[in-house]
N, C-alpha and C positions, 0 to 999 in steps of 0.2 A: 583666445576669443573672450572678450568680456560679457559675462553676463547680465541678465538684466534685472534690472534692481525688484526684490519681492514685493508683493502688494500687501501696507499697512493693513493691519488687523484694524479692520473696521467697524463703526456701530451699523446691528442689521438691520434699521433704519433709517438710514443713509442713504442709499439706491434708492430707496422706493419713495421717500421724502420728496427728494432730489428732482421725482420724474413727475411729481404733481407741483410742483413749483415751489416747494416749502424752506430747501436750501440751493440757493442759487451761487454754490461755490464747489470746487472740484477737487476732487478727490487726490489726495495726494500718494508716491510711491515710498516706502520707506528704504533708505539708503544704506543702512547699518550692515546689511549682511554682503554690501560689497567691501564697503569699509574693511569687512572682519576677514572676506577671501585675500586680500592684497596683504595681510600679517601672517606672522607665522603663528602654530599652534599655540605654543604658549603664553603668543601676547594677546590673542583671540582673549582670554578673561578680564586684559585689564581696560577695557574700552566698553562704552556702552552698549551694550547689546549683546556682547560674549557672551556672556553664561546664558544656558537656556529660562533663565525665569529672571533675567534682567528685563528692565521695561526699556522701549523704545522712547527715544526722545522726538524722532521727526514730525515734524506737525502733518498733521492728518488731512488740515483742510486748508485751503486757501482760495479768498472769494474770484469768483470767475464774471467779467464783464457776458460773455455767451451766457451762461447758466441766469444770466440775471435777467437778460433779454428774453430770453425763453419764459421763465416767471411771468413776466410783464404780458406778456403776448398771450399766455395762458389765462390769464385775470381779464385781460380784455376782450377772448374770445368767451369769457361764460359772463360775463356783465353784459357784453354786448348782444348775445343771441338770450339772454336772459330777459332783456330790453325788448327785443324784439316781440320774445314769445308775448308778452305784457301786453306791448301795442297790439299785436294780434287777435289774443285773446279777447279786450276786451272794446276793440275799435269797434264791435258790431253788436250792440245790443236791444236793436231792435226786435230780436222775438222774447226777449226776455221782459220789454217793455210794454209788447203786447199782453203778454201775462198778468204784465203789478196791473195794468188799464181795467184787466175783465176780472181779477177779485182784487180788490182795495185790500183787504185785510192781508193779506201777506207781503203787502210790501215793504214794509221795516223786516219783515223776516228773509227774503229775498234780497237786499239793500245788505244786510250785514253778512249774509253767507258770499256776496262778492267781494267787499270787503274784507273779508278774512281769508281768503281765499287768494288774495292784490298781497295781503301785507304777508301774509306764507312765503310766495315765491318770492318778495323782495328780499324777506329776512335772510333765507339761505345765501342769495348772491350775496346781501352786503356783505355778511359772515365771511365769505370766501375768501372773497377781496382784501379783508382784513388780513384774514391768514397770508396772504400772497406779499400784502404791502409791506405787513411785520417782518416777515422772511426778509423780505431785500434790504429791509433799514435797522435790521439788528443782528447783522454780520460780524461784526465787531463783538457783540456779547457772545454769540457762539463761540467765537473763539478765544472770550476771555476764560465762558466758562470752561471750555475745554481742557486748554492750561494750567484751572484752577483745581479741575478734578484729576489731572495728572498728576500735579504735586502732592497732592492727599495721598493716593496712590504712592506713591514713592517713601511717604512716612509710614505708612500702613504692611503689612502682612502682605504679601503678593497673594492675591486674590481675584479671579474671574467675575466679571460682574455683568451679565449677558442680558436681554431685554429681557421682561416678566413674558411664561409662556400663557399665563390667560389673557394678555394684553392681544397676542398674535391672536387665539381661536376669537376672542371680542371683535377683533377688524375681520374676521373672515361671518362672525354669525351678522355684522353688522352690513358688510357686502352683501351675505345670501339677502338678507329681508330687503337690499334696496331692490335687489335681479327679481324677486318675486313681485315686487310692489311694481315694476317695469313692465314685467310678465303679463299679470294682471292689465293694465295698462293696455300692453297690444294688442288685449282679446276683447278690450272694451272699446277701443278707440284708438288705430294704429297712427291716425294722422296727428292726435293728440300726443301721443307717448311719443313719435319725434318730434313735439316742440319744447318736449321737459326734459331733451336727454343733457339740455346746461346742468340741471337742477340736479340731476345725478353724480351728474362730476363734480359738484359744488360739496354735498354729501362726503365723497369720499376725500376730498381736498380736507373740508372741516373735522372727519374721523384722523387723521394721518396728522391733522395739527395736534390734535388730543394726544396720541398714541405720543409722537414726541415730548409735549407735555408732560404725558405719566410716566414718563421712560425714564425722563429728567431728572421728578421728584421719586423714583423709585431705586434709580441707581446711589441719589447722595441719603436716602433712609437705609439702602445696602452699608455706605459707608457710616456714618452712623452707627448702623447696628452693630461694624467690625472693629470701632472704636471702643465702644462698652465692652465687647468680647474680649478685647485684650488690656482693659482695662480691667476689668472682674480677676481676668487670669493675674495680672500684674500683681493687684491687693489680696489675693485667695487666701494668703496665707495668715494675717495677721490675726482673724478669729483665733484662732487656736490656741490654746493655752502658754504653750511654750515654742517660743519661734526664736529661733538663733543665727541671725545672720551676720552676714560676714560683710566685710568694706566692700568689696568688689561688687556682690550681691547687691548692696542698698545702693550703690553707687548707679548700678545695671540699673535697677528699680526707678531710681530720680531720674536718669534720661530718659526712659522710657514714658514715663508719666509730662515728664516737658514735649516727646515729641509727639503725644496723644492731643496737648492740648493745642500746638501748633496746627494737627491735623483736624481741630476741633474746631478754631478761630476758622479756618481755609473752608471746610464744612456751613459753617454761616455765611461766609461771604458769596456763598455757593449758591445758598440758599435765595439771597438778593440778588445774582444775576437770574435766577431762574426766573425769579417772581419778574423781572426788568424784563425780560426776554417776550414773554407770554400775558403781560400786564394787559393791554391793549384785547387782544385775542378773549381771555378768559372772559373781559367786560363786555364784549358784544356774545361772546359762545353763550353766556351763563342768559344773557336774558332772550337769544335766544330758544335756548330750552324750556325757557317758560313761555315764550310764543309757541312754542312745536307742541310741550305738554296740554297747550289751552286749544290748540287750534287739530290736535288730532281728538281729544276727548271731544270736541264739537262737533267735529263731522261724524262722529261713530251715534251724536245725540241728534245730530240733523238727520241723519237715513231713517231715524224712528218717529220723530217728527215730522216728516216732508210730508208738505202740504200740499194739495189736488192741483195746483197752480201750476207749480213746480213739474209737478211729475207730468203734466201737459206738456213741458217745456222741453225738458230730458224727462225720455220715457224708463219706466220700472227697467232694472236692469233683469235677467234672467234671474231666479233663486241660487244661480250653482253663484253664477257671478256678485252676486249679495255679498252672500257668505263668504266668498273669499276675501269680498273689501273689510268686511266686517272683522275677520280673521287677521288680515294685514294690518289693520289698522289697531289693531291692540297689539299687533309684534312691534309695529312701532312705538306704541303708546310705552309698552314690554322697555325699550330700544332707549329711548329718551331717559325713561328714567334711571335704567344703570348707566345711561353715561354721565347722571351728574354724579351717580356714586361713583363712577370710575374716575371723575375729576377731583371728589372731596375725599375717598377714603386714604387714597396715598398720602396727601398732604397731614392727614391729621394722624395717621403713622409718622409721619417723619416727625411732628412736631414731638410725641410720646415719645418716641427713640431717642429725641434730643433730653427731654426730658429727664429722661431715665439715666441720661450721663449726672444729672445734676444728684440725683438721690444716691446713686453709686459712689462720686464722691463726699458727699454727706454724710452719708454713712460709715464712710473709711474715717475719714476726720477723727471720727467720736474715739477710733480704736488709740487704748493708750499707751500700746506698745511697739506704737509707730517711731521709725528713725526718725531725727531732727530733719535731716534733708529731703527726706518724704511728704514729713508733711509741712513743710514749708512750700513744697510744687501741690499737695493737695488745695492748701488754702488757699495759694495762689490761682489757683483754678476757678477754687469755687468762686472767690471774687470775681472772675473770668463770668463764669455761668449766668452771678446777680445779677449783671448788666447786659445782657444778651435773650433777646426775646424774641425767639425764632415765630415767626410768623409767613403763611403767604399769601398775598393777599393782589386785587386787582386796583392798585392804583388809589389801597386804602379805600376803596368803595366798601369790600364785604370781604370777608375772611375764608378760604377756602376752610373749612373745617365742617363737621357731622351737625352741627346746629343750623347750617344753612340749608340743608333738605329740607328741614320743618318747613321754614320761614319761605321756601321755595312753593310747597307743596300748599300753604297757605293762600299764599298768593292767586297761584294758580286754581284753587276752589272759588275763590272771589269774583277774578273775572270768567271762570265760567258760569257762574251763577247770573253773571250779569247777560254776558251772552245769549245762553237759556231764554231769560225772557226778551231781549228784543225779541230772540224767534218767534215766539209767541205770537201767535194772531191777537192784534188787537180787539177788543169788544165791538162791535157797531151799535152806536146808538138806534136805539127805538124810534121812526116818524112822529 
């Protein structure tokens, strides 16, 4: 009886990717371990997969016409009830036009809170879409990068390299705040909160792109890091006063240092599929988040503001229920802004890890009781390094790194500030 081929060790966001429409390619079975039943014992070690800590070479994915169809149908079923909700919402405005008629003075305040309120819900769906459309037209790079980081792998120290575990509880506190904010929602207005349950799913579609995202740049800062490690180990010895090695040794030493830099060039080009991958995405996510930063800080300045007009329109809501919006609306506020550090802090770890390859061999360099063939692969290196400028960035617009929170958070004070006073009631002049 033949059995049935075991299932590839998979990334453990692959499934759940997969089921928001983020990879629209199927999962593949890894073959090696029938391969190795049909040999005898001892020729089990000389084939890929034999020994227990060989790496599997099977490709893991392969793009699926279903899975892709599915994506698509996914993207069109929240563009299009997201559509709807819009036309819905705001086909009927006649009480609210009864309101700006009987006080004049809050109607630029009125006029902009609908306003922002239109351009909210469009920006999640576009966002979504984007995520969905990237996914189906950048197949081809998943699985170059894939390949790319197998072969690193292969130069490298067998090594486990699993999803970051704050990554996981960040999508699970980022879930709870949408289910609360939903909650809220049904105890304010049940007919309302099913016409935003798109905008939900839009949420966790746009979280599940990030999560891949940071998965990405945190697995090749993993490798990175296990570059310098065995690279630190490799050179440890040369401080030392008196070091005496032998031909075989230095000889050991110089491949090891060539197959670090192999794995160091494959590393940067890693680097650029990831950025190609997620280019697109990161440029609508990132401005995004300054719409969501500007537009939750508003509505938490409008509940303090609102004006007699208004509160005619939609009455006060009960005190418990205040406070809960009030509450929610800074766990989002909370929400938005660790996700752009959870966008920019990886990135600007991985570039310091790369970094830090270049000062490790600069360092070695100097020593001068380096072998001739050492440091021939040192220097060769380091001329490697001078030309090599890890960056990642979205399509060259702005650089994922810690200086963009500033320039983020700048921004975002400006246009609320602007915000602020349209609300403002205007003056009436005096007869």
């Amino acid at each position: 009886m033949q059995s049935k081929p075991e299932t590839q060790p998979l990334h453990r966001l692959w499934p759940t990717s997969r089921l928001f429409g983020l990879l629209p390619m199927s999962l593949q079975r890894c073959q090696c371990a029938v391969q190795r039943r049909r040999l005898r014992p001892l020729e089990r070690l000389s084939v890929p997969g034999g020994p227990r800590w060989a790496r599997c070479w099977c490709p893991p994915l392969a793009p699926s016409l279903g899975w892709l169809l599915y994506s698509l149908s996914l993207m069109t079923l929240v563009v299009g009830w997201t559509a709807y909700k819009l036309v819905h919402k705001y086909a009927d405005m006649s009480l609210l036009d009864e309101a700006l008629a009987a006080n004049v003075t809050s109607t630029s305040g009125q006029e902009t809170t609908r306003l922002v309120g239109l351009f909210d819900m469009t920006t999640i769906s576009v966002i979504a879409a984007v995520c969905v459309l990237q996914a189906a037209t950048t197949q081809h790079l998943v699985l170059r990068l894939n390949a790319q980081l197998r072969r690193v792998d292969s130069l490298l120290a067998p090594r486990a390299y699993a999803v970051p575990r704050w990554l996981l509880v960040f999508l699970m506190t980022l879930s709870f705040v949408a289910l609360l904010d939903l909650f809220y929602k049904l105890c304010d207005d049940e007919q309302y909160a099913i016409h935003t349950m798109p905008s939900y799913l839009a949420y966790i579609i746009t979280y599940m792109r990030e999560a891949m995202f940071v998965d990405d740049v945190s697995g090749v800062r993993a490798r990175f890091r296990t570059i310098n490690a065995e690279l630190t180990d490799c050179l440890s010895d040369y401080p030392a006063a008196e070091v005496h090695e032998t031909v075989v040794n230095t000889d050991r030493k110089s491949r090891a240092i060539g197959r670090l830099a192999t794995a160091y060039d494959l590393l940067c080009q890693c680097v650029e599929s990831v950025a190609r991958q997620h280019s697109l995405f990161l440029l609508c996510n990132m401005l995004g988040l300054v719409v969501r930063l500007v537009v939750t800080t508003y509505f938490i300045v409008d509940l303090v503001l609102e004006s007699d007009a208004f509160a005619e329109v939609r009455p006060e809501p009960p005190p418990s229920l205040r406070s809960m919006f009030v509450t929610i609306q800074v766990l989002w506020l909370a929400c938005h802004f660790l996700r752009m550090l959870a966008l920019v802090q990886p990135c600007s770890s991985t570039i310091e890890e790369a970094l830090l390859t270049g000062s490790i061999v600069s360092r070695s360099v100097s020593y001068e009781m380096l072998d001739g063939q050492i440091s021939v692969q040192l220097k060769s290196l380091s001329m490697h390094l001078l030309h090599r400028k890890i960056t990642v960035s979205a399509f060259g617009v702005f650089d994922l790194s810690l200086p963009l929170v500033c320039t983020v958070m700048s921004a975002v004070t400006t246009y609320l500030v602007v915000l602020i006073q349209l609300k403002l009631p205007s003056p009436v002049a005096a007869p």
